[in-house]
Each structure stands twice: as C-alpha cells, then as structure tokens.
C-alpha positions, 0 to 999 in steps of 0.5 A: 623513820630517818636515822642519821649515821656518821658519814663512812670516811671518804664518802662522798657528798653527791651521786651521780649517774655518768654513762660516758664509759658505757658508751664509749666503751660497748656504744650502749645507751639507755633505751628511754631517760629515767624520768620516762622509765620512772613514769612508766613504773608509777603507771605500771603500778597504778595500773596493776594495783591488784597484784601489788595488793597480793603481793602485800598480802601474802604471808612471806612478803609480811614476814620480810617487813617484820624482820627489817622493819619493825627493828626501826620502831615504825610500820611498814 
C-alpha cells in the first residue's frame, strides 16, 4: 500500500550514492558493485529459503508485522 505525504521542505528530488569522500579520505572501496552484492542476496535467499520460512513463521517476526503493518490496512 503506497501513500503518498507531502515533500518535507528541502527534500531532495533524487539520491545518490557518491563514495568520492570515503575514497579519498580513508582510500576505501566497496569489495563488489551493488549490482553484484545485490545478485548475491537474491541467490543467498533462493538458496536458504528454509530459514526465511522459519524466520516468518516465528511468533515475534509475526507480532512485528501486525504492529507495523496492519495500521496500513494490507497484509504482510
């Protein structure tokens, strides 16, 4: 469920990630790009999905989901 709030003043229109300051500053970069992590946490997941499943099924994981998302009127 999408529900659309009015802009906060000076908010900005676009994000960005810019790691020109972390590099220069402490010469750090990210291992992999975000499309290659991102892959790699789809696979993680299709891979393990029997803990995600016991995950959900536990009974404070389902307790979370009522308390923030039953206010918004849909399902989890």
């Amino acid at each position: 469920m999408i529900e659309y709030v009015m802009d906060r003043p000076g908010h900005d229109r676009r994000y960005a990630m810019d790691i020109t300051k972390i590099k220069k500053d402490l010469d750090w970069s990210p291992r992999q790009s975000l499309s290659e992590g991102l892959m790699k946490t789809v696979e993680w997941y299709l891979n393990n999905q029997e803990w995600a499943t016991a995950i959900s099924a536990q009974g404070d994981y389902q307790a979370w989901l009522e308390k923030n998302y039953q206010a918004r009127g849909g399902k989890a």
